[in-house]
C-alpha positions in Angstrom: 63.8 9.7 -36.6 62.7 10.1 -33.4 60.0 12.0 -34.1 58.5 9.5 -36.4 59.5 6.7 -33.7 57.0 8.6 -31.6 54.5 9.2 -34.2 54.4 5.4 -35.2 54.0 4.6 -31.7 51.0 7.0 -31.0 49.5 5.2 -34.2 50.2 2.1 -33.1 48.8 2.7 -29.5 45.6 4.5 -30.4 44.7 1.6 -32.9 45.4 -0.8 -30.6 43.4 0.7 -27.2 40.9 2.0 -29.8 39.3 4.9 -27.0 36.5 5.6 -28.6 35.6 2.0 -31.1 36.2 3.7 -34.0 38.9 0.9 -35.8 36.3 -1.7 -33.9 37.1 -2.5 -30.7 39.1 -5.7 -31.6 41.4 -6.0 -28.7 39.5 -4.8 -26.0 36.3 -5.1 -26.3 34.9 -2.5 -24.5 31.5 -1.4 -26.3 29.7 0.1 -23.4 33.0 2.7 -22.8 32.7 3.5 -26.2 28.6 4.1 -26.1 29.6 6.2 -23.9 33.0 8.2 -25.2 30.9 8.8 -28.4 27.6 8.0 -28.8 27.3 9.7 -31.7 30.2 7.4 -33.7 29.1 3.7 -31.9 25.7 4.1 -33.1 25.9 4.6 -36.6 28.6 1.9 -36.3 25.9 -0.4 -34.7 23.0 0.8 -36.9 25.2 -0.1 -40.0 25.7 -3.4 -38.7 21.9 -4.2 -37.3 19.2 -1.2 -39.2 17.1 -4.3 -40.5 16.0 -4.5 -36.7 14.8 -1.3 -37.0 12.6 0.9 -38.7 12.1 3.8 -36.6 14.4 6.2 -34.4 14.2 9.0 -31.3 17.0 11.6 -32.8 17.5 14.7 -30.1 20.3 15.3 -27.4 21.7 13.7 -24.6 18.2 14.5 -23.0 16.2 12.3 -25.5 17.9 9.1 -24.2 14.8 8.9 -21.0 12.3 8.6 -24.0 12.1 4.7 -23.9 11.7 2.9 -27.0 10.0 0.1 -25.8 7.1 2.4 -24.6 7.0 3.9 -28.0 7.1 0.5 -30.0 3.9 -0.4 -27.7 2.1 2.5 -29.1 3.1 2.5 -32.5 2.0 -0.2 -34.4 4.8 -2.1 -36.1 7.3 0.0 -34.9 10.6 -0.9 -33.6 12.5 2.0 -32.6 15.7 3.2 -31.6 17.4 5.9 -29.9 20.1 8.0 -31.2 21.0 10.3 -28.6 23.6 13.0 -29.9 25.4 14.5 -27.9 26.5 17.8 -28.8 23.1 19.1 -28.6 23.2 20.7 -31.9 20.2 20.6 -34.4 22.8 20.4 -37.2 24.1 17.2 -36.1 20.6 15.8 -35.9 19.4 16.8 -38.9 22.6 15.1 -40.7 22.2 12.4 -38.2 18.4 12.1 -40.2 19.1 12.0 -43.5 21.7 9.7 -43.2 19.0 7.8 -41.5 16.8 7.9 -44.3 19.1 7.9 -47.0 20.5 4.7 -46.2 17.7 2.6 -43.7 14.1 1.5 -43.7 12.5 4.7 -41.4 8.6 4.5 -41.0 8.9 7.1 -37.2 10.9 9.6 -36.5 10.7 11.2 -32.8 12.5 14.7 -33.2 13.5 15.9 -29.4 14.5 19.3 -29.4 13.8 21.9 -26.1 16.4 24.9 -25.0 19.7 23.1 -25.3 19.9 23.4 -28.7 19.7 27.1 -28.8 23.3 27.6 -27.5 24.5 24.8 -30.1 24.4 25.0 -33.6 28.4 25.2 -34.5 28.8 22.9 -37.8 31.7 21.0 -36.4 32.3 20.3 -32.8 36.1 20.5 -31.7 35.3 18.1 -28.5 36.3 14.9 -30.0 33.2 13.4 -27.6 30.8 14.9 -30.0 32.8 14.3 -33.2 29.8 12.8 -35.8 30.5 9.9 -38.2 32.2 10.9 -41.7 29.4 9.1 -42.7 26.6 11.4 -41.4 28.9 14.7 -41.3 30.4 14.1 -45.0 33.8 14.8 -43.9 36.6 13.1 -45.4 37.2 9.3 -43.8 40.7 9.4 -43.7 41.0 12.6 -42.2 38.9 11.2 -39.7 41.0 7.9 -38.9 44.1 10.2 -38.8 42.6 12.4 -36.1 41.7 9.2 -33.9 45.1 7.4 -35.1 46.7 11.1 -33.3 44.7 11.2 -30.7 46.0 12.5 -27.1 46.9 9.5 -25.1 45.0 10.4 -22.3 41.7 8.7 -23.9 43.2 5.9 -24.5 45.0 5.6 -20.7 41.6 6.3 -19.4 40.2 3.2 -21.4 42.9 1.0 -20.3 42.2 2.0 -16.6 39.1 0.9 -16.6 39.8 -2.3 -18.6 42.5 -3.0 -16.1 40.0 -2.4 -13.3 37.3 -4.7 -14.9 39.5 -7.5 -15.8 41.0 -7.8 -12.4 38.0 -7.4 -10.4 37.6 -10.6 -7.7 34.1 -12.4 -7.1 34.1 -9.6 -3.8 35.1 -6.6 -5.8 31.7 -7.1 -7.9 30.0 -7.7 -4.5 31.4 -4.7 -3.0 30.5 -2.6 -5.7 27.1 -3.9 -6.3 26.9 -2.9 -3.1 28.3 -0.1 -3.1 26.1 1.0 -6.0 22.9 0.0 -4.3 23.8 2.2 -1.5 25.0 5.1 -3.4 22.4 5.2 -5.6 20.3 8.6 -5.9 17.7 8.8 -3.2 14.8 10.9 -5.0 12.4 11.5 -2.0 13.9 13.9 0.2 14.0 16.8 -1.7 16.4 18.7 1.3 19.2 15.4 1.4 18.5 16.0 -2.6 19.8 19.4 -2.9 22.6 18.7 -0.4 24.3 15.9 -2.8 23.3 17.6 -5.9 24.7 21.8 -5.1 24.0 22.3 -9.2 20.7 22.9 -8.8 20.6 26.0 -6.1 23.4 27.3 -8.7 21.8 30.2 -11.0 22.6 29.8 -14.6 24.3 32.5 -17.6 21.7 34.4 -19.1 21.4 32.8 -22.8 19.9 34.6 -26.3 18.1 33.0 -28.7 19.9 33.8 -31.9 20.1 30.4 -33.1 16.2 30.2 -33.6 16.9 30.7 -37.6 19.7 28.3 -37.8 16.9 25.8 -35.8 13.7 26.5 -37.7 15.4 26.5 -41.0 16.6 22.5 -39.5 13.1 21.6 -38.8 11.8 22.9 -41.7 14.2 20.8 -44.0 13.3 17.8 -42.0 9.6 17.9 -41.7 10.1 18.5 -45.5 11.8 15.0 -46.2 9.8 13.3 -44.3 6.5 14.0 -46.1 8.2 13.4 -49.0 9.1 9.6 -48.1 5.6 9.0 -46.3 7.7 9.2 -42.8 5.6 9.9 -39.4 7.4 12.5 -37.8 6.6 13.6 -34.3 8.1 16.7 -32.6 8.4 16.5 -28.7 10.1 19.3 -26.6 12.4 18.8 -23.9 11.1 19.1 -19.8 14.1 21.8 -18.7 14.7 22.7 -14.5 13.1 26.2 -14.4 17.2 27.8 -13.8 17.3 26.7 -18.0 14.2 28.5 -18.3 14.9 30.9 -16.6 18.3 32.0 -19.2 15.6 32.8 -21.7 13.5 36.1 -21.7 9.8 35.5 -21.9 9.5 37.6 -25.8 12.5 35.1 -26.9 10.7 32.0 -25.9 7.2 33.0 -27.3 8.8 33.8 -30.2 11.2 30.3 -30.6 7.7 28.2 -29.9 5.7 30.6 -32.4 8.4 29.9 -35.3 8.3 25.7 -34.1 4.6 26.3 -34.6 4.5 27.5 -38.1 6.4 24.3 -39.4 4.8 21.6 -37.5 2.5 20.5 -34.6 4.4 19.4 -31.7 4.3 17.8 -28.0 5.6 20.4 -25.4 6.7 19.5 -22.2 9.0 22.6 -21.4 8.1 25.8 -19.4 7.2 26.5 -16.0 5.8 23.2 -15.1 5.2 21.6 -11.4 7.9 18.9 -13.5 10.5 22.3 -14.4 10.1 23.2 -10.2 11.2 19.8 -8.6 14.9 19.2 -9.1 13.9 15.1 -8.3 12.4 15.0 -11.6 15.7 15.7 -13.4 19.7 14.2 -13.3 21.1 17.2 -13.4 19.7 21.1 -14.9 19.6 20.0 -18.4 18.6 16.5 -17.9 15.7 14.7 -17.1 14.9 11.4 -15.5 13.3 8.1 -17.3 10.5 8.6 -15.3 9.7 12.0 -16.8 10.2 10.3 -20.2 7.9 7.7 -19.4 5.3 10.6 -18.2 5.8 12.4 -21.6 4.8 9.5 -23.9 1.8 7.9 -21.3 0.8 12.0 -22.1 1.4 11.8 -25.8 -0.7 8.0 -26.0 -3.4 8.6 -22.7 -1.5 5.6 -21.4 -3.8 5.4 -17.7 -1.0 3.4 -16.2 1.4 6.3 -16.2 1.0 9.1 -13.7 0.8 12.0 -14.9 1.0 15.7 -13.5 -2.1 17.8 -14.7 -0.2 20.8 -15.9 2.4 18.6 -17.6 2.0 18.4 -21.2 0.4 20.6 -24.2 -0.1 19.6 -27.6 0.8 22.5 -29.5 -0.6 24.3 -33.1 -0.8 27.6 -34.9 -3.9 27.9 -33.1 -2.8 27.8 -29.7 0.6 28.6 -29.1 0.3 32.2 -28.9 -2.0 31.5 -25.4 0.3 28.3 -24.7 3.5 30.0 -24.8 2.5 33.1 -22.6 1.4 31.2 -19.8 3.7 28.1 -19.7 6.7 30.7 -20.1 5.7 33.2 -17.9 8.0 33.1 -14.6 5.3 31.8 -11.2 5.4 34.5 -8.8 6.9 32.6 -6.0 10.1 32.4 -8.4 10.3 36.5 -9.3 10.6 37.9 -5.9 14.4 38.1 -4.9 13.6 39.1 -1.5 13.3 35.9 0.8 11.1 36.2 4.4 11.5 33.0 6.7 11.0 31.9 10.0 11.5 28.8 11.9 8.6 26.6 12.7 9.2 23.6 15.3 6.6 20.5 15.4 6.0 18.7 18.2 4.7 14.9 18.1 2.2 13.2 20.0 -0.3 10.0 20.0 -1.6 8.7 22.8 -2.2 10.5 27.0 -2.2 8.1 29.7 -3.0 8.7 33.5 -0.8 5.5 34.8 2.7 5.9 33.9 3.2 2.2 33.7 1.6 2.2 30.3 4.1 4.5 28.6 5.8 4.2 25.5 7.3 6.1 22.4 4.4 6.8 21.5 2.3 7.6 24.6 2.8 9.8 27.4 0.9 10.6 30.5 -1.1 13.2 31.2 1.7 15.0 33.5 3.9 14.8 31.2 1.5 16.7 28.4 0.8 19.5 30.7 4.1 20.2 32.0 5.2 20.4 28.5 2.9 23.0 27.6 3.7 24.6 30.7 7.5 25.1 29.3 6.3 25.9 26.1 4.6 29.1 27.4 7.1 29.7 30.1 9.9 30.2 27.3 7.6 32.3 24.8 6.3 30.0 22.8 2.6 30.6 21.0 0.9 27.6 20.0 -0.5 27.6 16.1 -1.8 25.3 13.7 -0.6 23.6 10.4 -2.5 25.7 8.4 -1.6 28.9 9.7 2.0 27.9 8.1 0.4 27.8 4.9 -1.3 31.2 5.2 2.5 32.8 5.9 4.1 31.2 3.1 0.7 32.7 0.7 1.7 35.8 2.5 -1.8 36.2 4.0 -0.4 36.3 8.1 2.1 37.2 10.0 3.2 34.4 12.7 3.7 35.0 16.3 7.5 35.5 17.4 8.3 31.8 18.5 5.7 29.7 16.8 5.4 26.0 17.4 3.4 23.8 16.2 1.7 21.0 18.0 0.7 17.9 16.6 -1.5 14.7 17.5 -1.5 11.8 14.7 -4.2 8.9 14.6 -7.1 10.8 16.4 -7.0 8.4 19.7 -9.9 9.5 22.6 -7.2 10.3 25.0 -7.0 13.5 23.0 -10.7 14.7 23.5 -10.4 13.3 27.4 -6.8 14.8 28.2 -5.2 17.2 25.9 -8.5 18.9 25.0 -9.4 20.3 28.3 -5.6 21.0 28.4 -5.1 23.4 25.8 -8.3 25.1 26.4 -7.2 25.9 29.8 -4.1 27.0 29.1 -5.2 28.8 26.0 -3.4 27.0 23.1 -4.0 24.8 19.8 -3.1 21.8 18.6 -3.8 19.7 15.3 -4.3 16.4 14.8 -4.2 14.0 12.1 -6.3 11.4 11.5 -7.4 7.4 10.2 -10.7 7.5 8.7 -11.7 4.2 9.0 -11.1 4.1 13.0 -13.1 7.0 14.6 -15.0 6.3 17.3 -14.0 2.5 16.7 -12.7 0.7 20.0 -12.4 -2.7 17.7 -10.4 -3.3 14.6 -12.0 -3.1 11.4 -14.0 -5.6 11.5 -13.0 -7.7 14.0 -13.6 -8.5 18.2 -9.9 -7.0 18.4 -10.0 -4.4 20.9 -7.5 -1.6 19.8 -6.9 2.0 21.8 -10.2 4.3 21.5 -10.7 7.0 19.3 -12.9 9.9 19.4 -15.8 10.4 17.8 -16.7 12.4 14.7 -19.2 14.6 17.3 -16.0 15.2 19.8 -13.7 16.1 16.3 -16.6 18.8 15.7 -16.6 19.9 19.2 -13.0 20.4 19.0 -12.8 22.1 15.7 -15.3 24.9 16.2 -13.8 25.3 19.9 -11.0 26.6 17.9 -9.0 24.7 20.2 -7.9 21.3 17.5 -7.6 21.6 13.8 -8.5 18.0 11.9 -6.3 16.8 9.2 -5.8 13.2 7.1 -3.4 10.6 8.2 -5.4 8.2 5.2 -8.6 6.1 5.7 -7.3 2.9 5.8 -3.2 3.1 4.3 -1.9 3.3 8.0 -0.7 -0.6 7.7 3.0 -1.9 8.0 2.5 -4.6 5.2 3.2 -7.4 7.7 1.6 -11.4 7.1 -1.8 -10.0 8.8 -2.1 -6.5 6.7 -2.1 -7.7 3.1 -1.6 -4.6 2.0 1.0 -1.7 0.9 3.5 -0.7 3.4 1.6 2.9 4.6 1.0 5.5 1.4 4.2 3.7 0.0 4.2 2.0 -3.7 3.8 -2.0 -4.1 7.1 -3.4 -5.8 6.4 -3.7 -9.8 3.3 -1.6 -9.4 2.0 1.1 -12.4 3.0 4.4 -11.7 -1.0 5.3 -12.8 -2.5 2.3 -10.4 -0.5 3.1 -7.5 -1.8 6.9 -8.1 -5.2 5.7 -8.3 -5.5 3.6 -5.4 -3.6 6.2 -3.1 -6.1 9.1 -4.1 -9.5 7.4 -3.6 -8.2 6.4 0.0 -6.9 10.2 0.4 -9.9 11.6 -0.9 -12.7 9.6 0.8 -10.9 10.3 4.3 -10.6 14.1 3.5 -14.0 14.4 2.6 -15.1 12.5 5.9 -13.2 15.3 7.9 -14.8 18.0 5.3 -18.1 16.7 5.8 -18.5 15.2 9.4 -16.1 18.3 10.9 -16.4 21.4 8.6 -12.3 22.1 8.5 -10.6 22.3 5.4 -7.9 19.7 5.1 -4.7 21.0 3.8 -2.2 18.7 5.3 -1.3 15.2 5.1 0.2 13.6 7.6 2.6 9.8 6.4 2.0 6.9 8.3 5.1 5.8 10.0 6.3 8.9 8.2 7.1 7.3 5.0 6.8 9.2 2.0 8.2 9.0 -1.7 9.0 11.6 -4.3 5.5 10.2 -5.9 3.7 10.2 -3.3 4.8 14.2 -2.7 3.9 14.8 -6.5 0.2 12.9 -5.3 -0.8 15.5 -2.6 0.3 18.0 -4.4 -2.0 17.3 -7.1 -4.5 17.2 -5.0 -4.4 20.0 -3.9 -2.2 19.4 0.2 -0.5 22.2 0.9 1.8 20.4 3.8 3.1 17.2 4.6 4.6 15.8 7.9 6.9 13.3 8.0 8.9 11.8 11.1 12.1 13.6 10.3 13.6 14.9 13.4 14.5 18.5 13.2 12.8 22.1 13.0 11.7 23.5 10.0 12.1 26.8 8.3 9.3 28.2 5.9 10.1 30.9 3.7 7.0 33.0 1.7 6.2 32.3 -1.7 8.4 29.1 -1.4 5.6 26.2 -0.7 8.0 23.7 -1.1 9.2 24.2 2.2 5.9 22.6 3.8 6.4 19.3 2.4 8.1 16.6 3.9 8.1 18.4 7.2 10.2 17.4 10.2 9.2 17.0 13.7 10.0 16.4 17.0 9.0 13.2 19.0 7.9 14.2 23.0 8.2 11.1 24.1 8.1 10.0 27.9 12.5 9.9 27.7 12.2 13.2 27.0 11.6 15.7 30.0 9.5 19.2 29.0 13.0 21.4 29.6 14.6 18.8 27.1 12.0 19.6 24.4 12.0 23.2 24.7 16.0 22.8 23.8 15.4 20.6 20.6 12.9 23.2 19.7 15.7 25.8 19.2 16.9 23.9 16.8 
């Protein structure tokens, strides 16, 4: 008796709580926590409710939830589609998932989104009760499946009342706080080191996977891409991006061969391999998932959509014809990621702007001409060798060696103090410096345009003299993006993007400033520019992606810190952190920060 007392309870409580909306929700109402418990249950429960608002669907994994439908119904015409992300990962479960889909709906488009995942998944029933599919689409028995949720472990449906208890007793400053809270906490994507710090899953290396499910797969796709030609459906294959570590489970033969088997069934969109996407953890959630921004780059690809910025490497449409070439080279492990021995050094950066001769005019940002020399007097007295930004570039591509204590020193903006002052300095003293800078103000003492006198800069005849002294390397610090978006500059704030502004405009804009100042300093100096320099230091995880496709091998940023470089790892020049030598600072002080 008490056995059934118990029984009847669980019943009664697992009904009642519902955990994951199967008997509706009624009590509760929690929709969202059930989205999220099950995805795979709530939507065909919503899609059986509303498919006349619908006539086309994204089907793939957890992953295939960044493709946004609303991009896709602007490219299609007619279409209206909606996303079924399942989450097991198993091409089974989509397939079944599809022809319930068809069986039972109006489908005109079908976006199939497969990639790597589903080679470790392709069991016919899940036992995690998160991935259970709808009787409906699985053809299981219904009231087996109502029994199983009726017995459920309580635990699901404690959870669910948690959370309800936590919503429904929230006060006006409890949703404050934790909008607050969640504006604050949210994911900062830019700096790539704080990046790695908060998210430790991405330095982790991964199990070494096979590919034995590729027949199960292919013999899925097949079935599908046969169904839909036989109903007149539009079927469109796209593959997953993956973070190289996924890639990297696979051998190179295995993955040729999964792509060359996709092949022979239909054409499809790749976006997986070894792809300047598959390098940057930013681009992704977590290994096996990848941002909305990514999805948006994969379907601006698939459509030519010029508002979407998109990596040149990123992308492939795929065929018969080309996949053995494809395959080989966007599987094919980069260099920099084979070699398991790691060389690194540590490279300080030293900041300057403007030399003075009268200490009353100093400031953070200019020092006086004692002050410069006794610096580089303590830099040599302690063993420090002077070299330039680009040398750093020519270690990591393991063309040089670099001296015991390097350190590199810096000038942004390209003021005439440093042809008058540090110039004669350095050539004395026999050291180098580089120095980054505006394009639109050299050998301008007015601002653009106007009466307004503004600190000199040196000419493009003094940048030459510099350069082939061998003394000053020239770099870019923009042509004219060096503004801090106040009432008087009407303009973006530095390199950084304008609120509500197109991925592909913003792109746009920021390379024909980049380029015309680079090809100023190309032209009017003879260096080659390889390093960008941020404006107030600001930078974004776009505007890193920007340089980089342009071809800048190093950024600087106003991070304080020392850096350390490592060969064959070029994503340790970016973002670059340096140290300020202000007037507060005295030349012993320095040499202490620079020891990191």
């Amino acid at each position: 008796m008490a056995m059934m007392t118990l029984s009847s309870f669980l019943f009664l409580f697992n009904y009642v709580v519902d955990p994951f909306g199967v008997f509706g929700d009624t009590f509760l109402r929690m929709y969202p926590h059930n989205k999220e418990n099950n995805p795979n249950i709530y939507n065909i429960q919503y899609l059986d409710q509303n498919h006349d608002k619908y006539n086309s669907y994204i089907i793939g994994g957890s992953q295939s939830s960044s493709l946004s439908p609303e991009m896709l119904n602007h490219f299609y015409e007619g279409a209206k589609f909606y996303g079924i992300p399942i989450s097991s990962n198993n091409i089974r479960d989509y397939e079944k998932t599809f022809f319930y889909l068809v069986r039972n709906y109006h489908v005109e488009n079908v976006i199939l989104h497969i990639g790597l995942s589903e080679l470790v998944q392709h069991q016919d029933h899940s036992s995690n009760v998160k991935e259970r599919l709808h009787p409906k689409v699985s053809g299981d028995s219904l009231g087996l499946f109502y029994l199983e949720f009726l017995m459920l472990n309580p635990k699901w449906g404690l959870q669910k009342l948690e959370e309800w208890y936590k919503k429904n007793t929230r006060t006006v400053e409890d949703e404050s706080t934790l909008r607050s809270f969640l504006v604050h906490s949210s994911t900062n994507t830019d700096d790539l080191e704080n990046y790695l710090v908060q998210n430790p899953q991405f330095i982790k290396p991964l199990t070494n996977l096979s590919t034995a499910n590729i027949d199960q797969i292919v013999a899925s796709l097949k079935r599908i891409k046969e169904q839909c030609e036989a109903r007149g459906i539009h079927l469109e294959v796209v593959t997953a991006p993956t973070y190289y570590r996924e890639v990297d489970q696979f051998g190179l033969e295995s993955l040729q061969n999964y792509w060359r088997r996709i092949a022979q069934i239909t054409d499809f969109w790749d976006f997986s391999g070894y792809t300047c996407v598959s390098l940057d953890p930013r681009y992704f959630y977590n290994p096996t998932n990848y941002r909305k921004s990514v999805g948006q780059m994969m379907v601006g690809y698939m459509f030519g959509d010029k508002d979407v910025f998109i990596p040149k490497n990123f992308g492939h449409y795929t065929t018969a014809q080309n996949v053995e070439e494809h395959s080989k080279k966007v599987f094919t492990k980069p260099s920099h990621l084979a070699t398991s021995v790691i060389e690194e050094k540590k490279i300080p950066i030293i900041t300057y702007h403007h030399i003075v001769t009268d200490s009353k005019l100093e400031n953070a940002s200019t020092i006086t001409l004692v002050k410069f020399r006794n610096d580089m007097l303590e830099l040599k007295r302690n063993g420090y060798q002077t070299i330039f930004i680009k040398d750093m570039v020519d270690y990591v591509e393991s063309r040089n060696e670099l001296p015991e204590k390097p350190v590199a020193v810096t000038f942004d903006d390209g003021y005439l103090s440093n042809y008058q002052y540090a110039y004669p300095i350095l050539k004395e003293l026999g050291m180098k410096a580089t120095v980054s800078i505006i394009g639109w103000s050299v050998g301008k003492n007015k601002y653009k345009n106007t009466e307004k006198s503004i600190i000199p800069h040196f000419s493009w005849e003094q940048a030459r003299e510099m350069y082939q002294s061998g003394v000053f390397d020239i770099q870019n610090h923009t042509y004219d993006l060096h503004n801090t978006n106040e009432k008087e500059y009407p303009y973006r704030r530095g390199v950084l993007q304008k609120t509500d502004e197109r991925s592909g405009t913003y792109y746009r804009e920021f390379v024909e400033d980049i380029r015309k100042n680079q090809y100023l300093i190309e032209n009017n100096v003879g260096n080659k520019v390889v390093c960008f320099t941020y404006p107030m230091g600001e930078y974004s995880f776009l505007s890193e992606q920007f340089l980089a496709e342009l071809g800048y091998k190093v950024t600087l940023s106003t991070k304080k810190g020392v850096n350390t470089i490592k060969k064959g790892q070029p994503q340790t020049l970016y973002a670059m952190k340096r140290i300020n030598a202000g007037p507060d600072l005295t030349s012993k002080d320095l040499v202490r920060l620079l020891e990191g």
